[in-house]
N, CA, C and O atoms as CSV, one atom per row, in Angstrom:
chain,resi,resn,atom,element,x,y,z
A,1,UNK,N,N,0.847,-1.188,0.000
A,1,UNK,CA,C,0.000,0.000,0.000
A,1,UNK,C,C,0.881,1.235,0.000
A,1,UNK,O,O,1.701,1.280,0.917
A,2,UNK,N,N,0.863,2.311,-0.913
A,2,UNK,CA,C,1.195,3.403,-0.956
A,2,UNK,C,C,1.256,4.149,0.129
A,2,UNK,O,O,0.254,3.994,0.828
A,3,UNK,N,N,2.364,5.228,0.746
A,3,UNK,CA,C,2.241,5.843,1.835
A,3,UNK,C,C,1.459,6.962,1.010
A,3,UNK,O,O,0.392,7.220,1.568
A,4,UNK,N,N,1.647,7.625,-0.029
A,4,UNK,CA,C,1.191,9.038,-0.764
A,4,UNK,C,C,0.117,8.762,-0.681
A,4,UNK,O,O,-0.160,7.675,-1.189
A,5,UNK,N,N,-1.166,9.628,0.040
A,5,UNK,CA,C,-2.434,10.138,0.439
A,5,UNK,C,C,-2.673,10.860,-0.501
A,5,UNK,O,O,-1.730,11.649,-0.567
A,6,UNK,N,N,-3.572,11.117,-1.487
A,6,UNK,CA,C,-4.302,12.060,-2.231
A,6,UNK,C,C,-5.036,13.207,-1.259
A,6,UNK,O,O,-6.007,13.002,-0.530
A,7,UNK,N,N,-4.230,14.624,-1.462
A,7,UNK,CA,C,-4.724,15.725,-1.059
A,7,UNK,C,C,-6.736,15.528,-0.861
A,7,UNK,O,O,-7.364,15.011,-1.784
A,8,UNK,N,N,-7.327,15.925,0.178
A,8,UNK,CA,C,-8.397,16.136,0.179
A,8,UNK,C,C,-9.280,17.031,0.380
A,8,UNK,O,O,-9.280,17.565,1.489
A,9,UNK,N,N,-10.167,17.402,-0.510
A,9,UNK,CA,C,-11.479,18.627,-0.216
A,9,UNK,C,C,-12.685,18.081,0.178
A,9,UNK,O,O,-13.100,16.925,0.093
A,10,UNK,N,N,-13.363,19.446,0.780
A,10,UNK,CA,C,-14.382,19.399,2.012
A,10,UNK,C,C,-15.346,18.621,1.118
A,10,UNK,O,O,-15.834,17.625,1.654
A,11,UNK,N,N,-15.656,18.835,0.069
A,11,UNK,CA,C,-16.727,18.196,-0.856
A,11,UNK,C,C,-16.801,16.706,-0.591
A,11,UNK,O,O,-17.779,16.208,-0.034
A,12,UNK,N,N,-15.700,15.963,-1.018
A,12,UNK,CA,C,-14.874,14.773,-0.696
A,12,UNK,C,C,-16.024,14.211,0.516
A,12,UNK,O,O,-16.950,13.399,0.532
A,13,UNK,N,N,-15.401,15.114,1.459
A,13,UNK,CA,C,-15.813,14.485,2.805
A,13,UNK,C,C,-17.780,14.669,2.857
A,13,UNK,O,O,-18.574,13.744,3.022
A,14,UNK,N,N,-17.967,15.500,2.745
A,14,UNK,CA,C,-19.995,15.777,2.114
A,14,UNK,C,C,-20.456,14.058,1.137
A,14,UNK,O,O,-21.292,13.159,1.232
A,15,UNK,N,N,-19.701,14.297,0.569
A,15,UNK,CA,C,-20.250,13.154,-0.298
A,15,UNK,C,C,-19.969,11.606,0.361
A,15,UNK,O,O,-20.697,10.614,0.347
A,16,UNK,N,N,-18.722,11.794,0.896
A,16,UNK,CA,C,-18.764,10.584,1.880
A,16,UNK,C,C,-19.210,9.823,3.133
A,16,UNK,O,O,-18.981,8.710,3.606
A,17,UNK,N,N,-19.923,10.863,3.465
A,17,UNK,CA,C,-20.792,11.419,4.699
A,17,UNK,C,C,-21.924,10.589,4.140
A,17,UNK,O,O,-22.356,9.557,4.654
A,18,UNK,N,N,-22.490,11.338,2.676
A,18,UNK,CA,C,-23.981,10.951,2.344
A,18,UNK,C,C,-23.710,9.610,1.765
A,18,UNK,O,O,-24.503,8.791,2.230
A,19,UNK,N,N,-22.942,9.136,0.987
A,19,UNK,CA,C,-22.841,7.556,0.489
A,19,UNK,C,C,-22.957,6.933,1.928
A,19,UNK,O,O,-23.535,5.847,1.886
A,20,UNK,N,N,-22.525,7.360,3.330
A,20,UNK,CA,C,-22.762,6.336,4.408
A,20,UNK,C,C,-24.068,6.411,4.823
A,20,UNK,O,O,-24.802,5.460,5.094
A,21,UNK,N,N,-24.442,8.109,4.880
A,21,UNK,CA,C,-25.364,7.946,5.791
A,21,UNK,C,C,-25.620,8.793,6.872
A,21,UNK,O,O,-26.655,8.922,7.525
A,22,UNK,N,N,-23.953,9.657,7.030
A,22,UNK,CA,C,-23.094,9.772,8.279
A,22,UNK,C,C,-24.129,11.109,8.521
A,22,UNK,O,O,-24.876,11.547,7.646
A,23,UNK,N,N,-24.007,11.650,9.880
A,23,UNK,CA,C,-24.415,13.499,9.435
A,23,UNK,C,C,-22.450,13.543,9.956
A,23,UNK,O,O,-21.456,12.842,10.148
A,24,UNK,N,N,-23.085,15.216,9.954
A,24,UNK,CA,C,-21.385,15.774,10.617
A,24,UNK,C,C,-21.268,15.004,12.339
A,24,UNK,O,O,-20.170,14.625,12.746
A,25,UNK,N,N,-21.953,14.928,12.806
A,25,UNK,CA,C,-21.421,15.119,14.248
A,25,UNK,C,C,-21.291,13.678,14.078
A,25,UNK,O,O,-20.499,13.246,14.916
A,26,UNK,N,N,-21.739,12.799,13.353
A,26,UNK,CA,C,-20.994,11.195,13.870
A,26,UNK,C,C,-19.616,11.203,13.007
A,26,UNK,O,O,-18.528,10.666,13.218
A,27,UNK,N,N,-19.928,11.738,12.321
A,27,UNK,CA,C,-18.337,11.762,12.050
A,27,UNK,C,C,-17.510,12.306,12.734
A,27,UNK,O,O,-16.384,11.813,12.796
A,28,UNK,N,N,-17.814,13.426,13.413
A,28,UNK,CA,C,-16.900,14.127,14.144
A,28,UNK,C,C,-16.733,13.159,15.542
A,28,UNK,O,O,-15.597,12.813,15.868
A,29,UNK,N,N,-17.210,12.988,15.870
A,29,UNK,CA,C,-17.566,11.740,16.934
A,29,UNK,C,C,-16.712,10.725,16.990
A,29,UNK,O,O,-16.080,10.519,18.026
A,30,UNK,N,N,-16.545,9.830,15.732
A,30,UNK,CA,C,-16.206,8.690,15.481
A,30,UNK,C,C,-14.718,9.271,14.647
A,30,UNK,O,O,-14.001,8.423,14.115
A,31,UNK,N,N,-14.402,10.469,14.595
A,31,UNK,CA,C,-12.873,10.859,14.462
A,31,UNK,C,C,-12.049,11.545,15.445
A,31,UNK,O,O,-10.960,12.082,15.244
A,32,UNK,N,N,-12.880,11.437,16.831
A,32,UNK,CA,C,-12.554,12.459,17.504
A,32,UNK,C,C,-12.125,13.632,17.304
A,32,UNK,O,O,-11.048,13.906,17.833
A,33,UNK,N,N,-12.729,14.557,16.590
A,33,UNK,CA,C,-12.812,15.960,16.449
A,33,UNK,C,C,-13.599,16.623,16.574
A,33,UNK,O,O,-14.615,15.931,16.522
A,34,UNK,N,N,-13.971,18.062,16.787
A,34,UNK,CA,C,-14.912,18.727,16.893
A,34,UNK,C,C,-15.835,18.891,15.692
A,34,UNK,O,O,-15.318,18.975,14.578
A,35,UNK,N,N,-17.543,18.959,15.866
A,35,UNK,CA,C,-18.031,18.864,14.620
A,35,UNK,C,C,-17.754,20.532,13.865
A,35,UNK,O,O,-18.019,20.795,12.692
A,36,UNK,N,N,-17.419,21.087,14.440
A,36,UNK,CA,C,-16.993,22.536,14.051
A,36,UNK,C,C,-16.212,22.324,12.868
A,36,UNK,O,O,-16.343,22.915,11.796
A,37,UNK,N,N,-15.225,21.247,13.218
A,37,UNK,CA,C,-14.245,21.421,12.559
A,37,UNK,C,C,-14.747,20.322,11.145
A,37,UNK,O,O,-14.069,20.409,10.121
A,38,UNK,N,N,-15.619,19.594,11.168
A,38,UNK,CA,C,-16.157,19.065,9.735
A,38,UNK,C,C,-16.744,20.019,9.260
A,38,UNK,O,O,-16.196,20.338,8.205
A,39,UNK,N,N,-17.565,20.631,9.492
A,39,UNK,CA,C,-18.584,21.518,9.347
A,39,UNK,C,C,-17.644,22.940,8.420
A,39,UNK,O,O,-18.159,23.563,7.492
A,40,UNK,N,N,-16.744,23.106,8.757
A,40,UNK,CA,C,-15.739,24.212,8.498
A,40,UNK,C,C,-14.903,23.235,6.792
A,40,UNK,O,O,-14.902,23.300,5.563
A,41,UNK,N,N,-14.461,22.624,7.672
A,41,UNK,CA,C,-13.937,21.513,6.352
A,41,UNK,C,C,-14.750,21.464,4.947
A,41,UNK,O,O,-14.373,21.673,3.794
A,42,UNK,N,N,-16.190,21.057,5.570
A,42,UNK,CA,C,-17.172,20.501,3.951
A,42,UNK,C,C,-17.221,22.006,3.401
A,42,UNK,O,O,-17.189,22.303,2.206
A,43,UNK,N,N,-17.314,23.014,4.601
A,43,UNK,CA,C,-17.911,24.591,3.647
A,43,UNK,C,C,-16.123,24.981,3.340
A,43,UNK,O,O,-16.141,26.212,3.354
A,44,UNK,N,N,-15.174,24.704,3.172
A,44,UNK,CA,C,-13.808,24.991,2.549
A,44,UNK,C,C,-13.641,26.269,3.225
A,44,UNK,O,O,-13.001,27.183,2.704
A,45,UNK,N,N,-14.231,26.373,4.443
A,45,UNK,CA,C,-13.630,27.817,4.960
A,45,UNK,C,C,-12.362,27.333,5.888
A,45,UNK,O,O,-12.043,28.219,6.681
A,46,UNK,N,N,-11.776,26.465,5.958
A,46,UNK,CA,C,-11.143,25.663,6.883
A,46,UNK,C,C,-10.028,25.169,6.466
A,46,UNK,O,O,-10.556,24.062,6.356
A,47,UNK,N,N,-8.847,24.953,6.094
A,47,UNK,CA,C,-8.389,23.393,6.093
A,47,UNK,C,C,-7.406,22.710,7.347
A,47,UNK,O,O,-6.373,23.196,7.807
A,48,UNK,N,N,-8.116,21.358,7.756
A,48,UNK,CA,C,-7.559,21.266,9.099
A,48,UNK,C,C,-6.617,20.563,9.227
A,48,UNK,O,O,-6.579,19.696,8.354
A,49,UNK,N,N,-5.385,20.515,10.305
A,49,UNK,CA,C,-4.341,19.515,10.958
A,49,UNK,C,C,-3.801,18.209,9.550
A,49,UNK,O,O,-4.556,17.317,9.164
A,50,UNK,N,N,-2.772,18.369,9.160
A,50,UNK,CA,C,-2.843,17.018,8.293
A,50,UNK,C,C,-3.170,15.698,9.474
A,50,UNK,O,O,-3.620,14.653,9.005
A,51,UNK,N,N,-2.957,15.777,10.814
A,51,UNK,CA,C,-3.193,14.071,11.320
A,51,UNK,C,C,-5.151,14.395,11.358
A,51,UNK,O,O,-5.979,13.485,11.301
A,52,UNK,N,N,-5.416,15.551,11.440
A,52,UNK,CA,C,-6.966,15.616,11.495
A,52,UNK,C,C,-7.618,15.024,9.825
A,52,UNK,O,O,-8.467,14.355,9.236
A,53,UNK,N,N,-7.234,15.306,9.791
A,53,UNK,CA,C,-7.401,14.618,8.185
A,53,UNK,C,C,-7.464,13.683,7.265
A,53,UNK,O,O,-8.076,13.482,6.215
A,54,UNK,N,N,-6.345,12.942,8.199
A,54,UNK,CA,C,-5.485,11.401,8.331
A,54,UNK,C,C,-6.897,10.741,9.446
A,54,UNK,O,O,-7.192,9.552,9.327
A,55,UNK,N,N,-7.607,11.557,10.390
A,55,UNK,CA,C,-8.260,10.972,11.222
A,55,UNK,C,C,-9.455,10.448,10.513
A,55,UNK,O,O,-9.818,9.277,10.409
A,56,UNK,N,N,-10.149,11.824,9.917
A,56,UNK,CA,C,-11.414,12.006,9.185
A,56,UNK,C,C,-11.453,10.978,8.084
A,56,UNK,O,O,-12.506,10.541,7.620
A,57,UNK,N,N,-9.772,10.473,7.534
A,57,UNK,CA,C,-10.062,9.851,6.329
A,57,UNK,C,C,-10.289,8.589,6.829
A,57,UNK,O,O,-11.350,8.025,6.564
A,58,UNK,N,N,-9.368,8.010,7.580
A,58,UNK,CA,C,-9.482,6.607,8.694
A,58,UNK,C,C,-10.755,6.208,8.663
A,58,UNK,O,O,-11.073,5.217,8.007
A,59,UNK,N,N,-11.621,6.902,9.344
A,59,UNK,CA,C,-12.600,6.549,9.628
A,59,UNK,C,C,-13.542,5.792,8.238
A,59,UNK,O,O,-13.867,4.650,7.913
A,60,UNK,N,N,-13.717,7.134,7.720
A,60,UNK,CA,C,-14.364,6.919,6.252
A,60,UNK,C,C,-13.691,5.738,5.628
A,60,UNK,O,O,-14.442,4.873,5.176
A,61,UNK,N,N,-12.547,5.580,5.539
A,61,UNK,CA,C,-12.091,5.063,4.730
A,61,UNK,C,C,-12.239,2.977,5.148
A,61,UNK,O,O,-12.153,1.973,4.441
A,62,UNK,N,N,-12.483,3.215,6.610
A,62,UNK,CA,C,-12.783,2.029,7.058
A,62,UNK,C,C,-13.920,1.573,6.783
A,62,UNK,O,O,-14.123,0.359,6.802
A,63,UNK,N,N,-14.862,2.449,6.481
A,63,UNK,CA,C,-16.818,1.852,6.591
A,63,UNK,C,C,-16.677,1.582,5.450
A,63,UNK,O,O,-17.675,0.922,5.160
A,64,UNK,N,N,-15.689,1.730,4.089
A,64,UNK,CA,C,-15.843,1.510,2.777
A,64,UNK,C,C,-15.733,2.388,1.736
A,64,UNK,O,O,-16.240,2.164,0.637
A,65,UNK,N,N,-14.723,3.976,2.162
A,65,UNK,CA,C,-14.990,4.822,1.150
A,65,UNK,C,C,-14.010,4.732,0.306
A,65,UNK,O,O,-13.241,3.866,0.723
A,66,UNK,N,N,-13.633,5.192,-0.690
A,66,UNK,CA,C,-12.850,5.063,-1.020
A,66,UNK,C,C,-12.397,6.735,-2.185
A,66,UNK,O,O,-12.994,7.137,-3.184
A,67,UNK,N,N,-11.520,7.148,-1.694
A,67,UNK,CA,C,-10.692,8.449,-2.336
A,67,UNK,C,C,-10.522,8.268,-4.188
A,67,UNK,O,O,-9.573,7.658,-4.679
A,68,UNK,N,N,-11.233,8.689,-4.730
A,68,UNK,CA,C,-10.435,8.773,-6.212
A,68,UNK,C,C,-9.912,9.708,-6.738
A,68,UNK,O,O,-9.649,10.438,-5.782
A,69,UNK,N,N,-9.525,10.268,-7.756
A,69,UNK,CA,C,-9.005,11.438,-8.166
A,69,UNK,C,C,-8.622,10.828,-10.007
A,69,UNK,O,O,-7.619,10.241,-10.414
A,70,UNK,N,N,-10.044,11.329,-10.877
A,70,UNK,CA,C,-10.084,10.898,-11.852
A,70,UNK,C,C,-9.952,12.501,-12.767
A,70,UNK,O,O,-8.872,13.087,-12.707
A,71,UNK,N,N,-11.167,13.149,-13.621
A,71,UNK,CA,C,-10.633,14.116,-13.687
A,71,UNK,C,C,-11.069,15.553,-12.722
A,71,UNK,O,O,-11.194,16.753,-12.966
A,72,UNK,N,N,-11.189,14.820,-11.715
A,72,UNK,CA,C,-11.023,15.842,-10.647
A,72,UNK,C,C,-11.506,14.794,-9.364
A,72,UNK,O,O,-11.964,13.681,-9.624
A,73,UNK,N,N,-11.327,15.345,-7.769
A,73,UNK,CA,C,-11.556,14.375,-7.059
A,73,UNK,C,C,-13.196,14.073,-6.465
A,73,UNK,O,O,-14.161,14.836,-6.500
A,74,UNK,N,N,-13.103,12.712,-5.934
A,74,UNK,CA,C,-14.239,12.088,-5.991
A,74,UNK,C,C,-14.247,10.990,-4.963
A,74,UNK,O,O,-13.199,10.729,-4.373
A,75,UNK,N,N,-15.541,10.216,-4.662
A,75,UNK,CA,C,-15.387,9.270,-3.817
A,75,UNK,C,C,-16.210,8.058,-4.448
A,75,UNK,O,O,-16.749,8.126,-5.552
A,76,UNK,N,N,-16.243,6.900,-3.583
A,76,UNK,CA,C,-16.892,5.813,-3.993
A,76,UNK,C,C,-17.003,5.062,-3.070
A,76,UNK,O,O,-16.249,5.276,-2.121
A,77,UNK,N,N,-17.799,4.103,-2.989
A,77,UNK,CA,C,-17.988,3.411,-1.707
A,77,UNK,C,C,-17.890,1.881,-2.287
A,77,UNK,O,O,-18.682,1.468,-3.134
A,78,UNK,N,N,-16.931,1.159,-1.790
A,78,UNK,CA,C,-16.760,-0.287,-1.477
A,78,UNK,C,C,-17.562,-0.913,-1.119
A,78,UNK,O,O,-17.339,-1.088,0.079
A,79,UNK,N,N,-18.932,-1.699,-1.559
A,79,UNK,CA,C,-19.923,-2.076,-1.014
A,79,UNK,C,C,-19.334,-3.028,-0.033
A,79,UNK,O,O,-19.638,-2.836,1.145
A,80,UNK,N,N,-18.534,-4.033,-0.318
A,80,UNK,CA,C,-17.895,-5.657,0.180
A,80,UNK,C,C,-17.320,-4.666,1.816
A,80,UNK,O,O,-17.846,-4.744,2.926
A,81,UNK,N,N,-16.367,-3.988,1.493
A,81,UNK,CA,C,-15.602,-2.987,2.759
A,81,UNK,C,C,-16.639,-2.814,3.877
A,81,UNK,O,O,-16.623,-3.370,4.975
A,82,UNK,N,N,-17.807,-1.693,3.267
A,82,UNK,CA,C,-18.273,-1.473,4.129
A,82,UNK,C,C,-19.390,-2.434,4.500
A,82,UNK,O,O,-20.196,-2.151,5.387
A,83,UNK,N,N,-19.433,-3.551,3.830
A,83,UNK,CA,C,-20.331,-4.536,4.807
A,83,UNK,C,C,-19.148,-5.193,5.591
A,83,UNK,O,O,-19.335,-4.872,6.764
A,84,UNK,N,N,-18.090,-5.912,5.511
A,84,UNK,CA,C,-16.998,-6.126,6.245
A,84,UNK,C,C,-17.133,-4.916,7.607
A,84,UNK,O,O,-16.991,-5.435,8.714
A,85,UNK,N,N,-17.312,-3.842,7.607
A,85,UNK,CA,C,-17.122,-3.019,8.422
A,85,UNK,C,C,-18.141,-3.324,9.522
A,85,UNK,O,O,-17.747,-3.532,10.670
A,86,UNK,N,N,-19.747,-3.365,9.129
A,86,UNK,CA,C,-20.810,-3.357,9.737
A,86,UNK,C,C,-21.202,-4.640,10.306
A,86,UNK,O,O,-22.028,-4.606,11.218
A,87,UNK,N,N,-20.511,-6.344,9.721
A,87,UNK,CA,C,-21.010,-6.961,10.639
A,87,UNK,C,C,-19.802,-7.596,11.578
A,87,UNK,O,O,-19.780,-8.705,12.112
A,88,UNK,N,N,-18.374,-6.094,11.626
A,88,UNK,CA,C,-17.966,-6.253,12.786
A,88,UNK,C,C,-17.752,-5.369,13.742
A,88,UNK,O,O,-16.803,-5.308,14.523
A,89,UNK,N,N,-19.046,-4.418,13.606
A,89,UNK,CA,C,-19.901,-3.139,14.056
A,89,UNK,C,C,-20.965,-4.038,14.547
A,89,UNK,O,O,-22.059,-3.478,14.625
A,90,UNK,N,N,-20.946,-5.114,14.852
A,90,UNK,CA,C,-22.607,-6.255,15.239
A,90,UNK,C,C,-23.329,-6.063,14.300
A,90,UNK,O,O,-24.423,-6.531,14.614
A,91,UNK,N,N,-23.395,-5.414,12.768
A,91,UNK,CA,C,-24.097,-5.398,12.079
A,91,UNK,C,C,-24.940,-4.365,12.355
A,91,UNK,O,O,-25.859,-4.640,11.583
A,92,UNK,N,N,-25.331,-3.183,13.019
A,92,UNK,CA,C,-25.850,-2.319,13.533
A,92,UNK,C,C,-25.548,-1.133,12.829
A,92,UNK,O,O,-24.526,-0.465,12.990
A,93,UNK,N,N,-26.949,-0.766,11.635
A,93,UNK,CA,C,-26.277,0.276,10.766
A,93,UNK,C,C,-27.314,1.181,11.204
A,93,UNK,O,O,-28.152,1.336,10.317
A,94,UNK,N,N,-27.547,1.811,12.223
A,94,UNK,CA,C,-28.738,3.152,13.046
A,94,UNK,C,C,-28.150,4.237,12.959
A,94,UNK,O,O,-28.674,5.260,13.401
């Protein structure tokens, strides 16, 4: 696996939010950060901490998202990932 991370925008994270499901505050929640600071992120008035970022992507990136950057950037969701994710979440997708 590549260490090089594809730069990320707030959009990115909006759209990865809605392919889960997520609002802001479970994400912020489940990255330990303030929802201020998603909230600031998706509207691009912000850009936060590279490990905050590294946090925000973790997360996402565990339930099944997945980062692209085709001709411009984008997301996608791993259906197989994020069921892997949820039935060792007890399967509990609320």
């Amino acid at each position: 696996m590549s260490t090089l991370k594809m730069h990320l925008v707030g959009k990115q994270i909006t759209a990865a939010r809605g392919l889960l499901g997520m609002s802001q505050s479970q994400l912020a929640e489940a990255a330990g950060v303030a929802e201020q600071t998603i909230i600031r992120f998706e509207k691009e008035q912000h850009e936060p901490r590279p490990e905050t970022i590294e946090a925000i992507r973790d997360v996402l990136e565990t339930r099944g998202i997945e980062f692209i950057n085709g001709i411009g950037p984008g997301v996608r969701l791993n259906l197989e990932k994020a069921g892997q994710f949820a039935r060792g979440a007890g399967g509990s997708a609320h």
